[in-house]
C-alpha positions as MATLAB code, in Angstrom:
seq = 'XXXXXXXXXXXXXXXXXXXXXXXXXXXXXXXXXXXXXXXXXXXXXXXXXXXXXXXXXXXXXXXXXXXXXXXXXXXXXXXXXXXXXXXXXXXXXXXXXXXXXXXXXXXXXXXXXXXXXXXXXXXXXXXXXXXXXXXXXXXXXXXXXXXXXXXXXXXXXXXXXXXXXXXXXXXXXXXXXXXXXXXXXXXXXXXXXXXXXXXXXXXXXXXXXXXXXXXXXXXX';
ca = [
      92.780   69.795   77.356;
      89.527   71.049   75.349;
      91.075   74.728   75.589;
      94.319   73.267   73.887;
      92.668   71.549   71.583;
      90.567   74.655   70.582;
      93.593   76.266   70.149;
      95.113   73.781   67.814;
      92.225   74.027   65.553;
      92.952   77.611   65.450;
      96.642   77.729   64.648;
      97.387   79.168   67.930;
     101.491   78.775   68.493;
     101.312   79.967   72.223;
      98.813   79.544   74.759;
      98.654   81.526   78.268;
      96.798   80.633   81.128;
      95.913   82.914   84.601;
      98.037   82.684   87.552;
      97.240   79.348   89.781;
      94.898   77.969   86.643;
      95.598   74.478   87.825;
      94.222   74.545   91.271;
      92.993   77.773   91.990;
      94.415   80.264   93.411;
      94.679   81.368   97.210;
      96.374   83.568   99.701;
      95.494   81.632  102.756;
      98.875   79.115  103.392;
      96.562   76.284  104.509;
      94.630   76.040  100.699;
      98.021   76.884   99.580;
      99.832   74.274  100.688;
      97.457   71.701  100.370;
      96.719   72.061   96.545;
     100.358   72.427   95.650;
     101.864   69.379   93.354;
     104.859   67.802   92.669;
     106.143   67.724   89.144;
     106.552   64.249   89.336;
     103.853   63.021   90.981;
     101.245   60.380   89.623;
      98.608   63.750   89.303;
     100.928   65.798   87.131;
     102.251   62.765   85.068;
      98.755   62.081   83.978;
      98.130   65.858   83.230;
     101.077   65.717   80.795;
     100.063   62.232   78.997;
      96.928   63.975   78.403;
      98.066   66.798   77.016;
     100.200   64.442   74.666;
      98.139   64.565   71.569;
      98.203   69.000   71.777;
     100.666   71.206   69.745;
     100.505   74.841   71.214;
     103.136   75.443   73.976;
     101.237   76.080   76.903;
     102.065   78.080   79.723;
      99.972   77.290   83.004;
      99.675   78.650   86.319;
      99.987   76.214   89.528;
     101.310   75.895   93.132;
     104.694   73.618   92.768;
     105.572   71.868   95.420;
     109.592   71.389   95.770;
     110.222   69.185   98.718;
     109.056   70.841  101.437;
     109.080   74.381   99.581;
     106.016   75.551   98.046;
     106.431   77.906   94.731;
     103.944   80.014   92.763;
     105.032   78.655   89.647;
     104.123   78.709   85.885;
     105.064   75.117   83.663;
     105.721   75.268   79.990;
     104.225   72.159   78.541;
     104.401   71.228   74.807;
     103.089   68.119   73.278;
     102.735   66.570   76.774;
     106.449   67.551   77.558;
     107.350   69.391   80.598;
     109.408   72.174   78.714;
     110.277   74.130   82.275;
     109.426   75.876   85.399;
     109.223   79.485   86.781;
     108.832   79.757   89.866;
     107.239   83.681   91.040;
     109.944   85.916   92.179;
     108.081   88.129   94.417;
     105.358   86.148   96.229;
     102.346   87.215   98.542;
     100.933   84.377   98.681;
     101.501   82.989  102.366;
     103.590   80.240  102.426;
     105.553   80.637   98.856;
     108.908   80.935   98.453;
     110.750   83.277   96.108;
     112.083   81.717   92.849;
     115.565   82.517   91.718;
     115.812   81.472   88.505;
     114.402   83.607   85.239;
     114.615   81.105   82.308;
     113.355   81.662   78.728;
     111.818   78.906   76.008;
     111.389   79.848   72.024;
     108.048   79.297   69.805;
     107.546   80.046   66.227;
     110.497   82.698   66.187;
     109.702   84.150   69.310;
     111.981   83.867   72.886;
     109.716   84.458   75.835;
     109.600   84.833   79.506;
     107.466   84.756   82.576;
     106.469   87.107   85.157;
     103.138   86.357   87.514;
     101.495   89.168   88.714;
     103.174   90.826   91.871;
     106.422   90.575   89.454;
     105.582   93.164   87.348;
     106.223   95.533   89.810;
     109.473   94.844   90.905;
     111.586   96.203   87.114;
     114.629   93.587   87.909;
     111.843   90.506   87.316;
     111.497   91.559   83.595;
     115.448   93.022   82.476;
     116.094   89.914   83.675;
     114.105   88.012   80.862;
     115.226   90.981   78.221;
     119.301   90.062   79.030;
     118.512   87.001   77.626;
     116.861   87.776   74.993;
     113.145   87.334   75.018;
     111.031   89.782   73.350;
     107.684   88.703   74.946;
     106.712   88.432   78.174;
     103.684   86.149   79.376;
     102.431   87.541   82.824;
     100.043   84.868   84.650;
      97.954   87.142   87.081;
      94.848   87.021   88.942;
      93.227   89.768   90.379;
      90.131   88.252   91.830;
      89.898   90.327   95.297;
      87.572   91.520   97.850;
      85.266   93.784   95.491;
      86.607   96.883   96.837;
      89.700   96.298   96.097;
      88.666   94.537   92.413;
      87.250   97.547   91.812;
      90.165   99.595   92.100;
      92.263   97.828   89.817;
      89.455   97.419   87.656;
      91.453  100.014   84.825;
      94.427  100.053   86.843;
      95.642   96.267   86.075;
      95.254   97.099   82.529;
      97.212  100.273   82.756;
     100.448   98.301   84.788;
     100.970   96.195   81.702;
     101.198   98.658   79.643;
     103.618  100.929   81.826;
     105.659   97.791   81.544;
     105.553   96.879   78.065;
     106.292  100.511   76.994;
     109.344  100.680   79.687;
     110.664   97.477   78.188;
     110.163   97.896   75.273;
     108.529   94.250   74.465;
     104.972   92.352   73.632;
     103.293   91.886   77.207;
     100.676   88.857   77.299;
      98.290   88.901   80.478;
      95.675   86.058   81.468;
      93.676   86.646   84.418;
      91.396   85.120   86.394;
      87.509   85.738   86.040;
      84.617   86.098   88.277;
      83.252   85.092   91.684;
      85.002   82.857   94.203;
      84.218   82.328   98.199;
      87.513   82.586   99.832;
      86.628   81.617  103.458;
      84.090   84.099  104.474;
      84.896   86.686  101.998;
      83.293   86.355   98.474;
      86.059   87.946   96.134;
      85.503   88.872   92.516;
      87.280   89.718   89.040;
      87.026   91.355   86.677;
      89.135   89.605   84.286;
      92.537   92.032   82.849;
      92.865   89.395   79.871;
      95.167   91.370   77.365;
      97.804   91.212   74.589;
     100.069   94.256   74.407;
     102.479   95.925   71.736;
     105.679   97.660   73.216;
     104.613  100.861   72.919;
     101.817  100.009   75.177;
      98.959  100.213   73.025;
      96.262   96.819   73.190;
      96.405   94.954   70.284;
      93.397   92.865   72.260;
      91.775   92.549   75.573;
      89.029   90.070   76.807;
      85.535   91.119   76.982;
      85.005   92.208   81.258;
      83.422   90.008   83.555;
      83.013   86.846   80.992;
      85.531   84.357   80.337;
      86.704   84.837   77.039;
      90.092   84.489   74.552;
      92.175   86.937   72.925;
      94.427   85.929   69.988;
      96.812   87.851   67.873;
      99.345   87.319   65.486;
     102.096   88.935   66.671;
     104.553   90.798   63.908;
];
């Protein structure tokens, strides 16, 4: 809630979190599955009457659970209401299913839609959000990894989002994850790809590497 109240102090119209910001994010099915939450459960209700007394629209990464289907999904709340859902197309997270569904929600003049991470690779995830409209696109990612790996797509996350806001044509934002985690006996980091992007690919901001930090931008 502090972050969205920061934010409201600020004038900030949209606010984007990382992929899996509500629980934390995993690949192993077991974590997975046991963080993931209802929309209407007792947990989430209370996360929305708290967020009651916000403004900004804010789009947050979580594991959704569905019944007995588990979704990589990203909420749009506003004011403490539950605006919507996307659920990740393309999972690799184990025990995820696919979502189906590509909706898109307006702010301050704007139509946007979602993508989280491994989306962005597959073209159909974003044309699918242009059809209807939306001329940004808010990509929830998190590329905390084994180091090796972290350090590959070190530049290379950066450079993805801006392939894909120059072959749509539209204003990418990215929010990714930051840091040092233990995932079982592993200790994976990030570097943190925390960006806002023009369509012709150049960065209009990007997040100081290996800190948390915010980016903000008034968009044209």
């Amino acid at each position: 809630m502090s972050d969205l109240l920061w934010a409201d102090a600020h004038g900030v119209d949209l606010v984007l979190f990382s992929e899996s910001y509500l629980q934390g994010h995993s690949y192993r099915q077991s974590l997975v599955e046991g963080r993931a939450l209802s929309l209407d459960s007792p947990a989430f209700l209370s996360i929305l009457e708290k967020l009651a007394p916000t403004k900004a629209t804010a789009v947050i990464g979580c594991f959704e659970r569905r019944g007995e289907a588990v979704f990589n999904s990203a909420v749009v709340i506003e004011a403490g209401v539950l605006r919507g859902t996307y659920a990740k197309a393309y999972p690799i997270e184990s025990g995820c299913a696919p979502g189906t569904d590509f909706p898109v929600w307006s702010r301050a003049g704007r139509t946007f839609g979602i993508n989280i991470c491994n989306d962005t690779n597959y073209p159909d995830a974003a044309d699918r959000l242009v059809a209807q409209g939306a001329d940004l696109i808010c990509c929830p990612i998190n590329m905390v990894l084994r180091p090796l790996k972290a350090e590959i797509w070190r530049e290379e996350s950066l450079e993805h989002m801006r392939s894909c806001a120059r072959r749509t044509k539209r204003w990418y934002m990215c929010c990714d994850a930051v840091g040092a985690v233990d995932e079982g006996p592993d200790r994976w980091f990030g570097y943190g790809c925390t960006a806002i992007i023009a369509p012709d690919g150049s960065v209009i901001g990007q997040a100081v590497e290996g800190v948390e930090d915010v980016v903000m931008a008034d968009l044209p």
